[in-house]
C-alpha positions as a printed NumPy array, in Angstrom:
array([[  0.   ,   0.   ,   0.   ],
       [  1.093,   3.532,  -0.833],
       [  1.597,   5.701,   1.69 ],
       [ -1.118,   8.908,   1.837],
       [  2.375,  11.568,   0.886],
       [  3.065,   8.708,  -2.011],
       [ -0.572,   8.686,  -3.134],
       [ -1.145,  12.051,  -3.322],
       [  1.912,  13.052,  -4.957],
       [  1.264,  10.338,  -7.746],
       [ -2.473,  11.836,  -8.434],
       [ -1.403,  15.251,  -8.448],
       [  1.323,  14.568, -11.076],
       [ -1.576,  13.397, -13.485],
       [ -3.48 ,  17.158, -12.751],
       [ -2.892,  19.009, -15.709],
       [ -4.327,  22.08 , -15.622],
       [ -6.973,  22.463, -18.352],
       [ -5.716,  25.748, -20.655],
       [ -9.392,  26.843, -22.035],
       [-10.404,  30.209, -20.675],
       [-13.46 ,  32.701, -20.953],
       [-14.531,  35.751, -20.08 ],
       [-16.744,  36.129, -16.947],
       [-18.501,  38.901, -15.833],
       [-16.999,  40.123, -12.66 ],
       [-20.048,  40.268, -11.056],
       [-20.808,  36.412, -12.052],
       [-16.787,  35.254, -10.814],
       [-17.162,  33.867,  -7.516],
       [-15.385,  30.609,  -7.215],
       [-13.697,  30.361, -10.78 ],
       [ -9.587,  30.856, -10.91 ],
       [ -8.208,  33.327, -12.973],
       [ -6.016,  32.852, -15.636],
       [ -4.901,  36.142, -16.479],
       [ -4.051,  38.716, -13.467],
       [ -5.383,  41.783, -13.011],
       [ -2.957,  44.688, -12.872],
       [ -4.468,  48.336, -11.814],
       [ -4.934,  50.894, -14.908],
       [ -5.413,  53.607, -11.797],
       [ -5.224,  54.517,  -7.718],
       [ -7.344,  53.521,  -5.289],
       [ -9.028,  56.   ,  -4.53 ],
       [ -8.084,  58.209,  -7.372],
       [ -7.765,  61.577,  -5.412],
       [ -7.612,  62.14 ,  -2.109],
       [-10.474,  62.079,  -0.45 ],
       [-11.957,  62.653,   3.38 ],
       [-12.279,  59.556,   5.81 ],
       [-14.536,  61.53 ,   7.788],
       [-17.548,  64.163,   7.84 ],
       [-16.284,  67.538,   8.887],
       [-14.478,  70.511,   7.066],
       [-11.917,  70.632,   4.888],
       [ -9.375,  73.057,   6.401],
       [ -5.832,  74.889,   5.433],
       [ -4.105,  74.029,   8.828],
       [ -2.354,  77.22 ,   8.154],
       [ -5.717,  78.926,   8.524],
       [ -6.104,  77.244,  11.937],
       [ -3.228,  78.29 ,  14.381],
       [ -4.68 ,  77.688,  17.321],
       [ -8.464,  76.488,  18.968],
       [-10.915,  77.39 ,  18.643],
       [-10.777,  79.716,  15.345],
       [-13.953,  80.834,  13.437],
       [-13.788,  80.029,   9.94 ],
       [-16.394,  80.877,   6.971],
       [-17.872,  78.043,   5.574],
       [-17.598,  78.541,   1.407],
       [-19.082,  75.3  ,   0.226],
       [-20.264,  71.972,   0.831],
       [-18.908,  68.956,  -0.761],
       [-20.707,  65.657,  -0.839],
       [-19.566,  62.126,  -1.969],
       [-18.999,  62.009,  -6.072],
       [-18.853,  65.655,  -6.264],
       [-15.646,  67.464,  -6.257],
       [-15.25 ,  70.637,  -4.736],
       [-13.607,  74.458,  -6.078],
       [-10.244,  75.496,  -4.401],
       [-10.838,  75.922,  -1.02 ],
       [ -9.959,  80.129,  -0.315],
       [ -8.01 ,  81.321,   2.117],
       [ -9.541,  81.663,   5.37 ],
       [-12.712,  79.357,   4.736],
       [-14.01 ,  75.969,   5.559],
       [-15.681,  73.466,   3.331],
       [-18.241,  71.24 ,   4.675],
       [-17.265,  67.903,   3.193],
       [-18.92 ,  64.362,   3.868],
       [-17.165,  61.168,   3.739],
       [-15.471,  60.08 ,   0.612],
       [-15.732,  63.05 ,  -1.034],
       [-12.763,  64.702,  -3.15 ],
       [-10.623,  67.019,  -0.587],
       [-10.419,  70.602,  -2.061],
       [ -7.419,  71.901,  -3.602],
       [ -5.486,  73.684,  -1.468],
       [ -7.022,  71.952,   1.921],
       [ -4.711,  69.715,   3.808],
       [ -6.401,  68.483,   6.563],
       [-10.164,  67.596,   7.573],
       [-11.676,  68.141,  11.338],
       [-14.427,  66.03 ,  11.809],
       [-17.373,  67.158,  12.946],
       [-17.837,  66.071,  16.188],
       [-14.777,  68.601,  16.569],
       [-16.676,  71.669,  15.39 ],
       [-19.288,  73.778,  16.318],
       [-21.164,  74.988,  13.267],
       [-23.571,  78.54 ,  13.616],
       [-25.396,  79.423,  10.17 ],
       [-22.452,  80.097,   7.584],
       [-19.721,  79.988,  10.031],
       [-17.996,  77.035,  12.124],
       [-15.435,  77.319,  14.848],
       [-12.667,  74.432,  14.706],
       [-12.287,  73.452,  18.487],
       [ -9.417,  71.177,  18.355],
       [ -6.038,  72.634,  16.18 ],
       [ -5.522,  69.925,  13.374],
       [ -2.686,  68.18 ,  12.429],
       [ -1.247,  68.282,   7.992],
       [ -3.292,  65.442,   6.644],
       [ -5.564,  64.924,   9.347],
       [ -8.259,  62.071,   8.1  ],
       [ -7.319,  62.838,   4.428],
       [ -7.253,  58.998,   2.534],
       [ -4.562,  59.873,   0.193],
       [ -5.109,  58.653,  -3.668],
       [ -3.77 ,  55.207,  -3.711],
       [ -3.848,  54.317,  -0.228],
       [ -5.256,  51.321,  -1.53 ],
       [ -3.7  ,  50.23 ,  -5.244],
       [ -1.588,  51.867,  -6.818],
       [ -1.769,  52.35 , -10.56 ],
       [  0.464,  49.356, -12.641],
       [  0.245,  47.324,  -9.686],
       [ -0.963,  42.838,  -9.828],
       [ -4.312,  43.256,  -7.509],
       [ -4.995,  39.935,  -8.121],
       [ -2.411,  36.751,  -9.843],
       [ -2.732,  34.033, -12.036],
       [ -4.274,  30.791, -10.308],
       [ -6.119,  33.138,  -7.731],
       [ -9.45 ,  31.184,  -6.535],
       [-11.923,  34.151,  -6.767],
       [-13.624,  35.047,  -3.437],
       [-15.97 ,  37.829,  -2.67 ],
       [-13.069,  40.241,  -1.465],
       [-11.351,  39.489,  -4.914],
       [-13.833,  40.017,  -6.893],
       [-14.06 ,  43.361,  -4.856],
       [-10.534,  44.754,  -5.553],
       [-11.514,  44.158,  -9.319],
       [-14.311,  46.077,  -9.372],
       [-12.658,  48.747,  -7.738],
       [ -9.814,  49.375, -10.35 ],
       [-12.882,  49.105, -13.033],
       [-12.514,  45.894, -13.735],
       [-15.987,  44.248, -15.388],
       [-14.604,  40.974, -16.767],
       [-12.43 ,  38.234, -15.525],
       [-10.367,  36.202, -17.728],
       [-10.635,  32.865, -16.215],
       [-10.241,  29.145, -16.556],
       [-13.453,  26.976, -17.647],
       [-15.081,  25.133, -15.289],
       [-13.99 ,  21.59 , -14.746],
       [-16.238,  18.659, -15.984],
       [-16.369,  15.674, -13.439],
       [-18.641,  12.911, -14.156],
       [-19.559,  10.393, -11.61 ],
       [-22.144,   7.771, -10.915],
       [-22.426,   5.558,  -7.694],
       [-22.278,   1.529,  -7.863],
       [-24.522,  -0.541,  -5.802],
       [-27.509,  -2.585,  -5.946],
       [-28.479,  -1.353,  -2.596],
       [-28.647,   1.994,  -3.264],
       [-32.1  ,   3.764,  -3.546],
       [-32.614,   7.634,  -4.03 ],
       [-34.5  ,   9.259,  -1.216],
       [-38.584,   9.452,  -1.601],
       [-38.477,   6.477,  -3.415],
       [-39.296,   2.973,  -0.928],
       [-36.73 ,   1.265,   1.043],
       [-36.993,  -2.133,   0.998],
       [-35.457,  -4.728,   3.055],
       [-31.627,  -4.8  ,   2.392],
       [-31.43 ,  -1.173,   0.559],
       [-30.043,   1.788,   1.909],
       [-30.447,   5.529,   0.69 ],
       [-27.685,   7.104,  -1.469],
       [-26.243,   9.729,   0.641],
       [-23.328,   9.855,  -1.375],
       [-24.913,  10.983,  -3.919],
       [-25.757,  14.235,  -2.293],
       [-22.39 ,  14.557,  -0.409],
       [-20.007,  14.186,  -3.893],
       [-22.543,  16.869,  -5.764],
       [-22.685,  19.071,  -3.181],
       [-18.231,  18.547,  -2.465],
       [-18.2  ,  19.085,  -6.741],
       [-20.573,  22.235,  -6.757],
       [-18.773,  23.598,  -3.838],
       [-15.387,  23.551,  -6.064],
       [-17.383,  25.258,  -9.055],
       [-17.185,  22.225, -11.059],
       [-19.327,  21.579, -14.064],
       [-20.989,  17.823, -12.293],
       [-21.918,  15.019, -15.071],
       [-24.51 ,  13.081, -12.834],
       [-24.841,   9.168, -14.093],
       [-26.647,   8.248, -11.52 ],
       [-26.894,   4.581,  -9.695],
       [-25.339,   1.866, -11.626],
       [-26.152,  -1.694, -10.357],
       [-23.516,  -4.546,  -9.581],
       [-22.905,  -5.773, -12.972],
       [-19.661,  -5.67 , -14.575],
       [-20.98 ,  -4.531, -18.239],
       [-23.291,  -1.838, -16.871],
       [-19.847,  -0.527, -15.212],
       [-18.073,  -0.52 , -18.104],
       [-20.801,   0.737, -20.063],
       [-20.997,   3.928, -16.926],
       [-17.123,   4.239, -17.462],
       [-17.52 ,   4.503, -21.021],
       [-20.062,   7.245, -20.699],
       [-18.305,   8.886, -18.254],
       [-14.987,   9.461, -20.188],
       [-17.631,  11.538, -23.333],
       [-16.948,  14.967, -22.589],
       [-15.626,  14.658, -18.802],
       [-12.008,  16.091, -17.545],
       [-12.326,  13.599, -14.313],
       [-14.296,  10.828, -13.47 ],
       [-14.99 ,  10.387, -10.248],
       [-17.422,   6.765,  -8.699],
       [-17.988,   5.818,  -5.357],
       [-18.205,   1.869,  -4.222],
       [-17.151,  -0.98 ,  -5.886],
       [-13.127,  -0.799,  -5.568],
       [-12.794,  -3.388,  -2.78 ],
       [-12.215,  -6.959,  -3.255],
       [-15.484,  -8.417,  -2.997],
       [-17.021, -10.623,  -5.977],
       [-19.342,  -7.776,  -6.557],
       [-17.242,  -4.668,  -6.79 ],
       [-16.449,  -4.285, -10.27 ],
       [-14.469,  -1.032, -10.684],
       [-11.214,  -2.165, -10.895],
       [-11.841,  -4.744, -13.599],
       [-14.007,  -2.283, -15.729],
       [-11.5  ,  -0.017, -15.542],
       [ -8.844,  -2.128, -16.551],
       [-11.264,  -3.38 , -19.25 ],
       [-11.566,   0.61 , -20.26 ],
       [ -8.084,   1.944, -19.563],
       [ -5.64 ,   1.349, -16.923],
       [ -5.469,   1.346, -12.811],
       [ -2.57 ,   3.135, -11.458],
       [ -2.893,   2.938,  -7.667],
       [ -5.176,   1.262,  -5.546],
       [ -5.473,   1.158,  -1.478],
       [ -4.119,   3.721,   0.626],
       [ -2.407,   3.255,   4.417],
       [ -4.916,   5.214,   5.235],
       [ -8.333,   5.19 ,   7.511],
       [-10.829,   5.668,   6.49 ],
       [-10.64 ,   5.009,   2.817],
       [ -8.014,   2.801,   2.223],
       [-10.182,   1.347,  -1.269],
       [ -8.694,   4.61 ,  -2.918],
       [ -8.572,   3.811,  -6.969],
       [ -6.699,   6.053,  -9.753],
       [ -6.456,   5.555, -13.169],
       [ -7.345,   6.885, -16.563],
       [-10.501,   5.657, -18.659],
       [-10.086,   5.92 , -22.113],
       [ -7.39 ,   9.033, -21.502],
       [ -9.627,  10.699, -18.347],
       [ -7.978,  10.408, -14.998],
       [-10.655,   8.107, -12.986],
       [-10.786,   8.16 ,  -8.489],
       [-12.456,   5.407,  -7.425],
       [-13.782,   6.48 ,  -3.855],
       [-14.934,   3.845,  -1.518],
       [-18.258,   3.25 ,  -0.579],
       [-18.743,   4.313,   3.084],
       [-19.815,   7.368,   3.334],
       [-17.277,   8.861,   6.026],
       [-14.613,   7.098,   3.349],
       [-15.842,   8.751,   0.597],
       [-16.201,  12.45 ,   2.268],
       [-12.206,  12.053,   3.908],
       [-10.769,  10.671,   0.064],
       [-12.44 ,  13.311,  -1.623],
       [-11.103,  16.184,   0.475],
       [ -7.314,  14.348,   0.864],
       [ -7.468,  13.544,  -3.028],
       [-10.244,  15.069,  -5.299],
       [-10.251,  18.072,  -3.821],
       [ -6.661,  19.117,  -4.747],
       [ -6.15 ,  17.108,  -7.906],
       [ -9.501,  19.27 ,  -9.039],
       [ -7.939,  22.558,  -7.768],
       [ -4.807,  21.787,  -9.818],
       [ -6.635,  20.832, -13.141],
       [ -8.853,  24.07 , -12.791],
       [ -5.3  ,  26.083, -12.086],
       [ -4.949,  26.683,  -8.412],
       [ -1.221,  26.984,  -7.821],
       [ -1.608,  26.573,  -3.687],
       [ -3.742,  23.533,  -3.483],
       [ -2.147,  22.838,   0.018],
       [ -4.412,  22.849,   3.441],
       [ -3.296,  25.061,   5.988],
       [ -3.297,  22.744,   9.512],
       [ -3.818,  24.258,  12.843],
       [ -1.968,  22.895,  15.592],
       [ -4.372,  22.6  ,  18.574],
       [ -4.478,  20.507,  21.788],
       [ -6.53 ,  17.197,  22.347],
       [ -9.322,  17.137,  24.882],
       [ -9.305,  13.311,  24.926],
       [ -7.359,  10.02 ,  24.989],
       [ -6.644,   7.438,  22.242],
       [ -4.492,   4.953,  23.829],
       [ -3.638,   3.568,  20.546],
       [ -3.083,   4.397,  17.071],
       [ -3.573,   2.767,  13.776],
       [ -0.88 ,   1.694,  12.036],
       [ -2.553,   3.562,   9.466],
       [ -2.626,   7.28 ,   8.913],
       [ -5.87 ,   8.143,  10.245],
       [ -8.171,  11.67 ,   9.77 ],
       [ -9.909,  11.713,  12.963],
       [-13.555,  13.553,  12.648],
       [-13.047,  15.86 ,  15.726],
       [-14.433,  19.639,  16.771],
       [-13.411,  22.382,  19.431],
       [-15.052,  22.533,  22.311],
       [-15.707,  25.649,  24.585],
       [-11.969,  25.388,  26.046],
       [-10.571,  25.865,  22.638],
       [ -9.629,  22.374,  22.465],
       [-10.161,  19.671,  20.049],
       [-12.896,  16.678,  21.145],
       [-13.293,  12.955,  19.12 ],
       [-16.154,  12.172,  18.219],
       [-17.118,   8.584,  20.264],
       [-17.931,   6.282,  16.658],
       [-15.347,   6.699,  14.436],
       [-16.753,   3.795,  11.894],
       [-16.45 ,   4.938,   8.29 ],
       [-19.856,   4.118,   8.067],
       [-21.179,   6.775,  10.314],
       [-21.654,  10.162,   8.544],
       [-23.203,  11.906,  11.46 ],
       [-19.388,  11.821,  12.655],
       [-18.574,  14.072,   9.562],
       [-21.487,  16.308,  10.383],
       [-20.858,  16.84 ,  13.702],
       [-17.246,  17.661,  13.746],
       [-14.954,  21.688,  12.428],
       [-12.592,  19.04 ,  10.815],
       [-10.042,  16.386,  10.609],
       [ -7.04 ,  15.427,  12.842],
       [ -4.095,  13.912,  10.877],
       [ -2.626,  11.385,  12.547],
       [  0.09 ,  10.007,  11.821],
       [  0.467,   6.025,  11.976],
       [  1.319,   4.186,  15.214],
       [  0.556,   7.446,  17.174],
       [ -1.148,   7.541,  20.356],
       [ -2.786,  10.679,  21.327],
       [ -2.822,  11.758,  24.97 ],
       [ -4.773,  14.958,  26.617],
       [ -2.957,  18.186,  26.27 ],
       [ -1.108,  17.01 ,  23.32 ],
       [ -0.457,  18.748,  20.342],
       [ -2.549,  17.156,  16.981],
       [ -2.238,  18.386,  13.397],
       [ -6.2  ,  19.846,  12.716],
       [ -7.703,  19.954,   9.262],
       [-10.599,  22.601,   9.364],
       [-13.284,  22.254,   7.522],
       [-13.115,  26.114,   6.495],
       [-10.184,  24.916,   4.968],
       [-11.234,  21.573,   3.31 ],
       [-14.285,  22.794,   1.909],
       [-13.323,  25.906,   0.438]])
């Protein structure tokens, strides 16, 4: 068995990243990764501008508090003001455009204002609550790189240097489809021996989550041809094929024999729990993960495995998690000699509790914990020590 470090390292090196591109609204980004950067045509803010209400002063005009100055205009946001003159105030509201010649602003709270007059009460300092023009970008500056996952605050910092469209990748097509006679869809019967397909729901909702473009095949039965038939479907149109159940040993998990009917297997079982079943291949030139069938199996492979081998392919440079080191709130007197990801939450002392069941088989473990401890094999954990914690903010995102 390949180690999780070998594993990995062998699916990643099959993630080429796909090279199509389009143009996205900016507005309609969220999630894709950008494949050209974005480099600012202009400051942010383009002029300087007041971080407070108040008046726009000459601090030369003020020597001392209070002074009585004339108030000569009034300058709201996206209106720009004359020249301030000598001697006067301008009234002036946040954002807006300083005056020319002004060089400091005393908020309001700081003044006393009587009809067209206003007495500055405390002596201000040169650029007193002025946001100078790019505080924030500068113009000919990257705002956002190549490979850059878009979140809300990115698309943001386009917008504000003007940008409207986003060159980015295309979204990745997965396929998948789930083996099993047992399975049944929820709000159809149960009957005796069946079990509803949960996994189903979990893999969409992991694929959506990633912005990928989800080729649903549905439940395909126990039968060798119907695989290969599923597999052969699959690979039409798909960048990544991803099943779940069927890669075990059993007479009735054909997988690994359809794909090696199809194309070839490249790795299969992990030292890893859960999910040691872990396929990878390619089917008919598309890279194929065979997830196992437990649901708690499934979930852990897909965020150890598909979930970076997808953020390579759709151009992610970083597809590394960033771990938290945090202290255990419990005792496992032994470890596996497998590397195990432990479903596991913080409690109200800031430390990290198990959660009692961890059977691969139990997805309420999954729901209930923040994340995943990665343990390494052999290693018992005491309380107080220090574990290696997977958030889910991180694993899902």
């Amino acid at each position: 068995m390949l180690t999780v470090e070998q594993a990995l390292a062998q699916v990643l090196a099959s993630a080429d990243p796909i090279t199509d591109v389009e143009t996205v609204p900016t507005l309609q980004a969220c999630g894709r990764v950008l494949a050209t950067g974005v480099v600012a045509a202009m400051d942010v803010p383009p002029m300087d501008n007041s971080q407070m209400d108040g008046y726009a002063v000459r601090t030369l005009d003020v020597p001392a508090a209070p002074t009585t100055l004339r108030v000569s205009q009034r300058i709201a946001a996206g209106h720009v003001g004359a020249p301030l003159e000598p001697g006067t105030a301008a009234r002036i509201f946040t954002g807006a455009p300083v005056p020319p010649g002004a060089d400091a602003i005393v908020m309001q709270e700081a003044c006393s204002a009587a009809g067209e007059k206003v007495t500055i009460n405390e002596k201000p300092a040169v650029g007193a609550w002025v946001r100078r023009a790019g505080v924030d970008v500068e113009a000919g500056q990257t705002v956002l790189s190549p490979g850059t996952r878009l979140r809300p605050q990115d698309l943001g910092l386009a917008a504000s240097v003007g940008v409207g469209e986003l060159t980015a990748y295309r979204r990745l097509r997965v396929a998948v489809f789930f083996t099993g006679d047992e399975l049944v869809m929820p709000g159809e019967p149960l009957p005796p021996g069946r079990i509803y397909n949960s996994n189903r729901f979990v893999l969409r909702g992991l694929l959506e989550k990633l912005g990928c473009e989800v080729l649903d095949l549905g439940i395909v039965p126990d039968d060798r041809e119907r695989t290969r038939e599923a597999f052969a479907s699959a690979s039409v149109g798909a960048d990544l094929i991803i099943t779940s159940g069927g890669v075990s040993v059993g007479e009735e998990d054909h997988v690994k024999p359809a794909v090696e009917a199809e194309g070839r297997l490249e790795m299969w079982q992990i030292a890893m729990k859960p999910g040691k079943p872990l396929a990878f291949g390619h089917v008919r030139g598309v890279p194929f993960l065979g997830l196992p069938g437990n649901p708690v199996s499934s979930f852990v492979t897909f965020l150890v495995f598909a979930r970076p081998f997808i953020l390579r392919r759709q151009g992610v440079l970083d597809v590394n998690v960033r771990a938290v080191t945090m202290a255990a709130d419990f005792e496992l007197p032994r470890g596996d000699k497998r590397r195990e990801f432990l479903r596991a939450r913080m409690n109200e002392r800031g430390a990290l509790e198990l959660f009692g069941n961890q059977n691969s088989a139990v997805l309420n473990s999954a729901v209930w914990a923040d994340g995943l401890i990665d343990n390494p094999p052999g290693q018992a954990i005491r309380r107080g020590d220090a574990v290696r914690f997977l958030p889910y903010s991180e694993l899902l995102s």
